[in-house]
C-alpha positions in Angstrom: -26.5 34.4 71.5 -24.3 33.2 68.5 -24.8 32.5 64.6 -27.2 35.3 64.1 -27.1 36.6 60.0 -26.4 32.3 59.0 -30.3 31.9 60.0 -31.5 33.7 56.3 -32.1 31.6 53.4 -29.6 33.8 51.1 -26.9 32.4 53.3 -28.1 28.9 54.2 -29.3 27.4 51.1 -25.9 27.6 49.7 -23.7 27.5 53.0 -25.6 25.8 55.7 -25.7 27.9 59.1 -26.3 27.4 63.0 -27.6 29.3 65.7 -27.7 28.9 69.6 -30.5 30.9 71.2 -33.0 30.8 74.2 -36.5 32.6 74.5 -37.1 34.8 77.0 -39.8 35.0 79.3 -41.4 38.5 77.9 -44.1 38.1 75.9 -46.9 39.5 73.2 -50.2 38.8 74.5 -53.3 38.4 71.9 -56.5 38.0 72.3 -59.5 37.4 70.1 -63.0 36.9 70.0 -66.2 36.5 67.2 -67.7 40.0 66.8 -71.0 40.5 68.1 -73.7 41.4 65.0 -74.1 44.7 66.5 -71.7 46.8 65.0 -71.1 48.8 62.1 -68.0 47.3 61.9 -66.9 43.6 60.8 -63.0 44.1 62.3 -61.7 46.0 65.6 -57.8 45.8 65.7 -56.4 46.8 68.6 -52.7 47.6 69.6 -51.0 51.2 69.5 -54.2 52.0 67.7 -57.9 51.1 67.5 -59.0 50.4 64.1 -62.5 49.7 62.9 -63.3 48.5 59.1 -65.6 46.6 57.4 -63.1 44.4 55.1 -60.0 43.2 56.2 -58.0 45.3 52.8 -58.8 48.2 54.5 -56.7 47.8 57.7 -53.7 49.5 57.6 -51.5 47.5 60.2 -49.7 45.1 57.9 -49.3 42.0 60.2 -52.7 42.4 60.9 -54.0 43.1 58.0 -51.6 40.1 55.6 -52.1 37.8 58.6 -56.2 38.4 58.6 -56.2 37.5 54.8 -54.0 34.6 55.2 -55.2 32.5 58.4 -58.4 34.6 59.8 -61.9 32.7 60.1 -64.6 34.2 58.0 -66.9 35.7 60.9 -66.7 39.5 62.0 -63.8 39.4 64.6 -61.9 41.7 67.5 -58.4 40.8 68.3 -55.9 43.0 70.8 -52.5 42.8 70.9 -50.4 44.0 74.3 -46.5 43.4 74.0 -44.0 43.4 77.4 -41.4 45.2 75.2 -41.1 47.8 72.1 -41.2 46.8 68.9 -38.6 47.9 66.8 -35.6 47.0 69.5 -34.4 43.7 68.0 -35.5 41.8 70.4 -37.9 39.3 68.5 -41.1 40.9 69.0 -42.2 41.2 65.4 -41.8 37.2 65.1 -42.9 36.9 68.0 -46.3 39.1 67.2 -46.4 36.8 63.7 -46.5 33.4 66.2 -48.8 34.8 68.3 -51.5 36.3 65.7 -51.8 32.8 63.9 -51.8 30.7 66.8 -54.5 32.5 68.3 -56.7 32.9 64.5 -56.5 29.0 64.1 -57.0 28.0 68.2 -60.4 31.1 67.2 -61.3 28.0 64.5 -60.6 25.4 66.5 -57.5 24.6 64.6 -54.6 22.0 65.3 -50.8 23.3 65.2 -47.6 22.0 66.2 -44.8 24.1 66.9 -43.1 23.7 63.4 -45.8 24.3 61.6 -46.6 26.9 63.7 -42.9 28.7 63.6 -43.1 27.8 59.4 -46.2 29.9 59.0 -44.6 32.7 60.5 -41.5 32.4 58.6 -43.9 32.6 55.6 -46.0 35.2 56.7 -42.7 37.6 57.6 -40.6 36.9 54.8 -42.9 35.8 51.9 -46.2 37.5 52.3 -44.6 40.5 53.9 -41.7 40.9 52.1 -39.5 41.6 55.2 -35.5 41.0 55.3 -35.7 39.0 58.7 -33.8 35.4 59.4 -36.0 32.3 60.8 -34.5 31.9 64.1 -37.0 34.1 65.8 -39.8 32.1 65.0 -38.6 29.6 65.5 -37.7 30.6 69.6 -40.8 32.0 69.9 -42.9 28.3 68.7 -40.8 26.4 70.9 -39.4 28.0 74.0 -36.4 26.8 75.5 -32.7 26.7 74.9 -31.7 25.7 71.7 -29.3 25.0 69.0 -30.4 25.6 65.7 -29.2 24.3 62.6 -30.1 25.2 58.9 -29.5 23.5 55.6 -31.0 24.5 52.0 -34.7 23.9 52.4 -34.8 22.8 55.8 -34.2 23.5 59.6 -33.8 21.8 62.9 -34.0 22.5 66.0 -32.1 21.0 69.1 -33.0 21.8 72.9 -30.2 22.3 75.0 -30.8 20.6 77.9 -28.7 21.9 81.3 -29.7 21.3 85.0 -31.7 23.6 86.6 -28.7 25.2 88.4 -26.3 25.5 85.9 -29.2 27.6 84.0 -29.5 29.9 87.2 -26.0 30.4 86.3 -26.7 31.9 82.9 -29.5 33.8 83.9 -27.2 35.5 86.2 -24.8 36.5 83.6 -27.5 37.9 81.6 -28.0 41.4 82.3 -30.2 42.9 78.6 -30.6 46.8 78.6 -32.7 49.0 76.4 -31.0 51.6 74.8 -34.2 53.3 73.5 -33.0 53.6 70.2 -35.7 52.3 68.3 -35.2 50.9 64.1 -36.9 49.0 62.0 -34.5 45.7 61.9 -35.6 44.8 58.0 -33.7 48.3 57.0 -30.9 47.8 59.1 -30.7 44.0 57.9 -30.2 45.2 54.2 -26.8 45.8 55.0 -26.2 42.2 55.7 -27.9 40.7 53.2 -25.9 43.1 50.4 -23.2 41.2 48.8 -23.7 38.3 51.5 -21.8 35.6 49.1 -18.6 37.9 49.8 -19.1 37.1 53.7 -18.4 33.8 53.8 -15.2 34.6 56.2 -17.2 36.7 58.8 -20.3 34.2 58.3 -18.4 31.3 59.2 -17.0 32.7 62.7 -20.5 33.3 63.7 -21.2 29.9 63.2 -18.0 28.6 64.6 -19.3 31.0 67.6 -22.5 29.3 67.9 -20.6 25.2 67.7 -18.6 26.4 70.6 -21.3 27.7 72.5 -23.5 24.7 72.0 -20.3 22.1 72.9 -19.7 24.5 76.4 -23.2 24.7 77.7 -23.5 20.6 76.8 -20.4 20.1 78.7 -21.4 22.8 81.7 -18.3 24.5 80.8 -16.9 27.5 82.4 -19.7 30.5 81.7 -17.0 33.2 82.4 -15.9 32.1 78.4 -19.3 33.0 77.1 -18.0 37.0 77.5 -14.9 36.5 75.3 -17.1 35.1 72.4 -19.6 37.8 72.7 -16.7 40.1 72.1 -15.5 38.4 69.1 -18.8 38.0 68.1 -20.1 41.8 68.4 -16.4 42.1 66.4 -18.0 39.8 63.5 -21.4 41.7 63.5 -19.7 44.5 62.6 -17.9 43.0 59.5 -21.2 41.7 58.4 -22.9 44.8 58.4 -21.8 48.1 59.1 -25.2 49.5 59.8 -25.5 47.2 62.9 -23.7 49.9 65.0 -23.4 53.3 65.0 -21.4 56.1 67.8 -23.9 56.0 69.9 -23.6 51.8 70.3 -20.2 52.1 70.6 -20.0 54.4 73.1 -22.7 52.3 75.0 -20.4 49.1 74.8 -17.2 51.0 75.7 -18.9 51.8 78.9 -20.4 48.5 79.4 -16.6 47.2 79.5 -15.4 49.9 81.8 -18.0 48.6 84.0 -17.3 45.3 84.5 -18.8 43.2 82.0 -16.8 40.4 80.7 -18.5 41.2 77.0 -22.1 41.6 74.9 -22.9 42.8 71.7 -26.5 44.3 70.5 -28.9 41.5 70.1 -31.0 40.8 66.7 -30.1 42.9 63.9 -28.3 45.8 66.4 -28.6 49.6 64.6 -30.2 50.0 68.1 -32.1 48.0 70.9 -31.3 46.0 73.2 -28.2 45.3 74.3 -26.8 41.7 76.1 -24.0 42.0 78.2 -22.8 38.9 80.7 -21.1 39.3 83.6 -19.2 37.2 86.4 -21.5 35.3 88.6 -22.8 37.3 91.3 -21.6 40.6 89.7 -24.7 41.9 88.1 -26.1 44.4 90.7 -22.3 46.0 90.6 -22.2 45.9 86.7 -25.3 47.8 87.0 -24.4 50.5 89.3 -21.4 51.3 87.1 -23.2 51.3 84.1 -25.8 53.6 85.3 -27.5 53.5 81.9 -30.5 52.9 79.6 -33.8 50.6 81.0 -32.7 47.1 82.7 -34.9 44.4 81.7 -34.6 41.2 84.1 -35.2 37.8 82.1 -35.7 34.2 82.9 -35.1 31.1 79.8 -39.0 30.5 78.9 -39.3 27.1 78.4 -42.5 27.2 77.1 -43.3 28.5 73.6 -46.7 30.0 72.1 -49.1 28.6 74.4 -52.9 29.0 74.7 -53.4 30.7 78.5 -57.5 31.0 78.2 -60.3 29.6 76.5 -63.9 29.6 76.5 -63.5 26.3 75.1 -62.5 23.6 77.6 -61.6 20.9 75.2 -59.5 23.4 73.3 -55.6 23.1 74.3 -52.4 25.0 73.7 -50.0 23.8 71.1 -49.7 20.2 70.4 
């Protein structure tokens, strides 16, 4: 929702920075399994594609591939990987694939995790083994679930749910309305732009945390949801001062007619370039907003309290994450 750009280490170590967020309840899906010794093969990967090898170097999906080296078991193995939305949108789904993959390799080995270990490995995996411009947030969200408030300082980060009664979160999920434009990018070029010359930021970088205080103090206080819209504005205003690749005609065209239609404000979510949009709406307004808008693919979400979680195994005194 707010502070998004404060969550990357070239900003925080020296600054400090804060985030509100909630997950979402979409999800990547992986499964795995030890390979039977009847194969040619030693690894099957399967998502978009199938690919068979017989030494983890030689497959060419990097995730799978870095993440293989880095927290696989040593037997033959077949792991699938189904995602509820399209990577390359912004939406998480890349740190959310990075949670996924090693939870399910070290739950495969019968391997204990907690969620900040979990969402540290991740970070490590993303940004140190492969070499991606992304902030922490994601994994973060995607290890714990819930709605939170972030906070980041030099070496470390802290995470604080957000706790609201259950109607009052009705009320936000009815403000949400997220649309897919179909643009798809990859977010780690668009994100360049933000990180270049980031120590000259420091103006725009501190409204998008002052963005993210004040959203954190209004949900505490059940304050008035309506005033969630006018920050989006300002804060889609301060995403495009941090980077200028995060929008482009075609979003702004988008947004101009999101406003025409109703909504109270929005701005692209994750590294923007393309996506998905959030726009929030008055309470009980969203099937209106929607006929106005009459564009791009409406996704309904829920807040998913829960983060990675085990949902099958053959082992019964296996668990999900401690």
């Amino acid at each position: 929702m707010f502070g998004g750009g404060s969550d990357y280490p070239e900003w925080y170590r020296e600054n400090g920075g804060q985030v509100v967020s909630f997950a979402i309840d979409k999800y990547c899906y992986l499964s795995a399994r030890e390979l039977p010794p009847f194969f040619n093969h030693r690894y099957r990967v399967v998502y978009s594609r199938v690919e068979t090898t017989l030494n983890i170097s030689e497959i060419e999906h990097p995730a799978f591939r870095e993440g293989l080296k880095e927290f696989g078991p040593h037997f033959p193995l077949e792991i699938h990987h189904d995602g509820d939305l399209p990577a390359r949108s912004g939406i998480g789904s890349s740190s959310a694939f990075a949670v996924g993959l090693i939870h399910t390799l070290l739950l495969l080995q019968k391997k204990p995790i907690n969620p900040e270990k979990l969402a540290n490995e991740a970070i490590k995996l993303e940004r140190e083994i492969l070499k991606e411009n992304v902030g922490i947030q994601d994994q973060i969200a995607c290890s714990y679930g819930g709605l939170n408030h972030l906070t980041f300082d030099k070496e470390n980060w802290r995470i604080s749910p957000i706790d609201v009664p259950r109607s009052y979160q009705e009320d936000i999920e009815r403000r949400v309305v997220l649309v897919f434009t179909g643009v798809q990018r990859t977010s780690s070029d668009v994100q360049a732009g933000l990180l270049k010359e980031i120590e000259n930021k420091s103006q725009a970088m501190n409204k998008t945390i002052n963005l993210a205080k004040e959203c954190r103090l209004l949900l505490e206080g059940e304050g008035d949801l309506d005033l969630v819209g006018e920050m989006l504005v300002e804060a889609w205003n301060v995403k495009r001062e941090l980077n200028p690749f995060s929008t482009n005609s075609t979003l702004e065209s988008i947004w101009k007619k999101s406003i025409t239609a109703g909504a109270l404000g929005g701005k692209v979510i994750g590294a923007g370039g393309g996506g998905f949009f959030l726009f929030w709406v008055a309470d009980g307004e969203r099937e209106n907003f929607l006929k106005r808008f009459d564009f791009g693919t409406h996704v309904p979400v829920a807040i998913e309290k829960r983060g990675s979680t085990c949902i099958f195994s053959g082992d019964e005194d296996s668990s999900s994450i401690d």
